[in-house]
C-alpha positions, 0 to 999 in steps of 0.5 A: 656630276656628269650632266648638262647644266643649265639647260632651260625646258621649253616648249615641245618641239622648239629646242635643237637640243631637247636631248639634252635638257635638264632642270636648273640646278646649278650651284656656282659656289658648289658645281666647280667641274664646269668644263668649256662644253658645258659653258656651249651649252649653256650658250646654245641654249640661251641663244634658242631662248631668245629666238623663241622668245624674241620681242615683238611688242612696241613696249613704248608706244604708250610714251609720246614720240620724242621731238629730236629737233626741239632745240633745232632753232633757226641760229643752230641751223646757220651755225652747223651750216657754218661749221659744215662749210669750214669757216671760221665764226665771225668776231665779236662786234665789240663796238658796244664796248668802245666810247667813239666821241664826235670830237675831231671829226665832221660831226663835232658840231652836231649837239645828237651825236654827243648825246648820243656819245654822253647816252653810251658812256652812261650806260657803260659806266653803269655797266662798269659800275655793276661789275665793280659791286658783283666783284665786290660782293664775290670778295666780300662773301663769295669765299664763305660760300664757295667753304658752303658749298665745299661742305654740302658737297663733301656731305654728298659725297659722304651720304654717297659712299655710305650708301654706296657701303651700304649697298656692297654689305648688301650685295656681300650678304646676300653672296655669303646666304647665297654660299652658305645655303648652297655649301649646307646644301652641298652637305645634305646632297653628299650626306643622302648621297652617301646614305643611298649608297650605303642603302643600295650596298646594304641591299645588295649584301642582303640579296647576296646572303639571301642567296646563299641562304636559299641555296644552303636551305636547299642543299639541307633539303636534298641532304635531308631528302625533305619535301621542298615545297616546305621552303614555301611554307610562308610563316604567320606574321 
């Protein structure tokens, strides 16, 4: 075939190059003479389809405008102006955790001030006392969980790659209907093409013996010395 391939109609008077269109026929498991001018083409022409049919609608205007500064809170703020200024994040106050007594100082005798210090070291017993349960919770039923969720995931895992098989069959079945749909009709294309030109062979070789009939029956004629409007004479049918 020497024709240009996939080239698209378009409206009249829009393409540089109607010239050259053609209707879409293209075979890819059959055509394989396609050549680098042929691939130009096909590029030129996708390129003046996207200039005629370039968007031009808002097609998200039905949507409601998305809020980029949502999570844009007063404490990111001050961070990101921290980090903009290169310096470093303040340490973590870690007074909370210490046990500070009243003992040994000037506030030993003032009775608030040990409350105080009895009201924090209660509370981060209690603290410590969470901890200790959660830790033993993890330990006594965690590694049963963790084999849990180990095994739904391996699960997950196992549905994904089945659809994911799944889905590659599809996508080989659909290339083999595609292939062999086009290599039958491949078939029946160089079958017809090859019964035209035995057709159009046939006919020539018929006019040719025509021919030389028409100049044998003539010859005849002259020979005879017949009346030639008798080679006129149309037989009933």
């Amino acid at each position: 075939m020497n024709k240009p391939v996939l080239a698209i109609g378009g409206p009249a008077g829009v393409s540089s190059i109607n010239d050259e269109q053609v209707l879409v026929d293209a075979l890819p498991y059959l055509d394989t003479e396609y050549n680098e001018s042929d691939r130009q083409l096909a590029l030129r022409l996708i390129e003046n389809e996207c200039k005629v049919f370039r968007p031009t609608k808002n097609y998200l205007r039905h949507l409601q405008v998305p809020d980029y500064d949502v999570f844009l809170t007063p404490c990111i703020q001050k961070e990101f102006a921290r980090i903009n200024k290169k310096q470093e994040m303040p340490k973590l106050d870690m007074s909370r955790c210490e046990l500070p007594s009243p003992a040994g100082t000037s506030k030993a005798a003032d009775k608030a001030q040990w409350r105080k210090a009895i009201r924090n070291a209660k509370a981060q017993n209690e603290h410590l006392v969470l901890r200790e349960i959660n830790l033993e919770m993890l330990d006594e039923f965690g590694p049963e969980m963790y084999l849990q969720r180990n095994k739904q995931m391996e699960q997950t895992l196992i549905e994904a790659e089945k659809e994911l098989r799944r889905a590659k069959e599809q996508v080989m079945n659909v290339h083999s209907r595609r292939k062999m749909a086009q290599m039958e009709a491949g078939a029946q294309m160089r079958q017809l093409e090859s019964d035209w030109v035995s057709m159009i062979t046939n006919n020539y070789k018929m006019e040719l013996a025509i021919d030389e009939m028409e100049e044998s029956n003539q010859r005849e004629v002259k020979r005879l010395r017949l009346d030639e409007s008798l080679l006129n004479v149309k037989l009933p049918e």
